[in-house]
C-alpha positions as CSV (number, residue, x, y, z in Angstrom):
1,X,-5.2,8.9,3.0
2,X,-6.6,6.6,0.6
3,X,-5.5,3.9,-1.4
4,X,-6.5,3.8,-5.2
5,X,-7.3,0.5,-7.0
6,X,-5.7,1.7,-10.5
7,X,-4.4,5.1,-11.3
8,X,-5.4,8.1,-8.9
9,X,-5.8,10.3,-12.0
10,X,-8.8,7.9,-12.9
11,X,-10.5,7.1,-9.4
12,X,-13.4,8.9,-7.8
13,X,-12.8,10.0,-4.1
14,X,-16.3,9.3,-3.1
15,X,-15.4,5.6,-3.9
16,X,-12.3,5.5,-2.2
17,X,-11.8,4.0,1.6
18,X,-10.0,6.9,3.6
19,X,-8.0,6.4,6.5
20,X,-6.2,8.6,8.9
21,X,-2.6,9.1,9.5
22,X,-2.9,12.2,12.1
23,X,-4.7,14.7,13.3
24,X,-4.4,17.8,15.7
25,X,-6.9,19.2,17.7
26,X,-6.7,21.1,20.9
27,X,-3.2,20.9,22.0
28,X,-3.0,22.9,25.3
29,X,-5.1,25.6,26.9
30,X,-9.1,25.8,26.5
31,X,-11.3,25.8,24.1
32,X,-11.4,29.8,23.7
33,X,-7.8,30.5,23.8
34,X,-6.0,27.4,23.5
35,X,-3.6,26.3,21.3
36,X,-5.1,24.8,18.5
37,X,-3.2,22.1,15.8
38,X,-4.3,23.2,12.1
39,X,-2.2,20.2,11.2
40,X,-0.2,19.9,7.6
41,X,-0.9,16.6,5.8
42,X,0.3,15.8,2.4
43,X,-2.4,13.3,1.7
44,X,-6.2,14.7,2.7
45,X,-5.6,18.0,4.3
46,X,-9.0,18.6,6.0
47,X,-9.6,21.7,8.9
48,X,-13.1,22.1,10.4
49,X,-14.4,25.4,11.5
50,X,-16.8,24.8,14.4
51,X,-16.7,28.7,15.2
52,X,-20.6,28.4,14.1
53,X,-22.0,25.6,16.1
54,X,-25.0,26.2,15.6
55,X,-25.3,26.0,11.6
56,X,-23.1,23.1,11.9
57,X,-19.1,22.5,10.9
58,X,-17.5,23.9,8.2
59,X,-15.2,21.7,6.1
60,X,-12.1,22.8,4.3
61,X,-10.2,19.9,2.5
62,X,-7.7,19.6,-0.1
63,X,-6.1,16.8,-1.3
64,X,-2.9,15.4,-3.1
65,X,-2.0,12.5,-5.0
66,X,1.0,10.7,-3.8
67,X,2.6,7.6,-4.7
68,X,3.8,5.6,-2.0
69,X,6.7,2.9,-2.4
70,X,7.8,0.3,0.2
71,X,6.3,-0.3,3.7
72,X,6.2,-4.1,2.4
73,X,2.1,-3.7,0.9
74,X,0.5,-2.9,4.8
75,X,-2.6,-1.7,5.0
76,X,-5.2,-0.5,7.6
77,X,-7.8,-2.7,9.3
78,X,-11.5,-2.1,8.5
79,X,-12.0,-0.3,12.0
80,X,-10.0,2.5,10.2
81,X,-11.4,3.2,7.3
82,X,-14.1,5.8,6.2
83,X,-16.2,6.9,3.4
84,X,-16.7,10.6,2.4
85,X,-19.3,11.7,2.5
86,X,-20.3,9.2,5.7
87,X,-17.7,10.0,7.9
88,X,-19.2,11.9,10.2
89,X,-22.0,12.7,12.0
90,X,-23.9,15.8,12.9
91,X,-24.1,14.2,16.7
92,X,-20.2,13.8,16.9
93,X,-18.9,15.3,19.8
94,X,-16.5,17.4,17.9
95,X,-18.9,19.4,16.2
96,X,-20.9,20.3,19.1
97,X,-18.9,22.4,20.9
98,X,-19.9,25.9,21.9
99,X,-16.9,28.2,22.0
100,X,-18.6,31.0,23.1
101,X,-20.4,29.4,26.4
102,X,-19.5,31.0,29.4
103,X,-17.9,27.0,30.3
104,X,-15.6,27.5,27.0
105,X,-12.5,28.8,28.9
106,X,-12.8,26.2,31.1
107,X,-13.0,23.2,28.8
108,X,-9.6,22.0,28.5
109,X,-10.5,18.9,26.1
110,X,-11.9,18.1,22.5
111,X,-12.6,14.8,20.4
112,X,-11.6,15.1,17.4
113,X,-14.1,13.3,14.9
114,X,-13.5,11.0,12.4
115,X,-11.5,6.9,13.0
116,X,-8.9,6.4,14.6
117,X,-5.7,7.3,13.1
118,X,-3.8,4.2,11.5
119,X,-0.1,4.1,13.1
120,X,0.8,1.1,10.5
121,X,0.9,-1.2,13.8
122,X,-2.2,-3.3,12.8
């Protein structure tokens, strides 16, 4: 999610500080056949396809505007915001995962890359 200084219809998303309000990873199981969180977000939907390691993540994202009323003005902290592109990096542990490793059914645990997600807490 991102707020916009003006209108959203006249911002630029490169400009825009992102932060993150959930994710969904690996939820139970292993890495081969595990049950995996593709996650519906009305804000910046984003999946990443690491099925192809080796040429690097695939990113799908989609956004939406939204206005958002109330919540008294709160926003996130510094530590959780993010620029796009600039993210992520090619080294995070996310998108270095081999699913098709013989270890793969084994690996009951993934980072998920990006912040931290922003509970409204802080």
């Amino acid at each position: 999610m991102a707020r916009c200084p003006g209108s959203c219809t006249e911002s630029i998303s490169n400009d825009l500080k992102w932060f993150k309000i959930d994710h969904a990873g690996l939820l139970s199981g292993n890495l081969v056949d595990g049950d995996w969180g593709n996650g519906e977000y009305l804000i910046r939907h984003e999946l990443i396809a690491i099925h192809a390691y080796w040429t690097g993540p695939q990113f799908y994202v989609e956004c939406a505007q939204l206005k958002v009323v109330g919540g008294g003005g709160k926003l996130p902290l510094d530590e959780y915001l993010v620029s796009f592109p600039g993210a992520y990096k090619a080294s995070d542990p996310g998108f270095n995962v081999d699913l098709y490793s013989p270890e793969a059914p084994t690996i009951t645990t993934y980072e998920l890359p990006g912040p931290a997600v922003w509970t409204g807490e802080d």
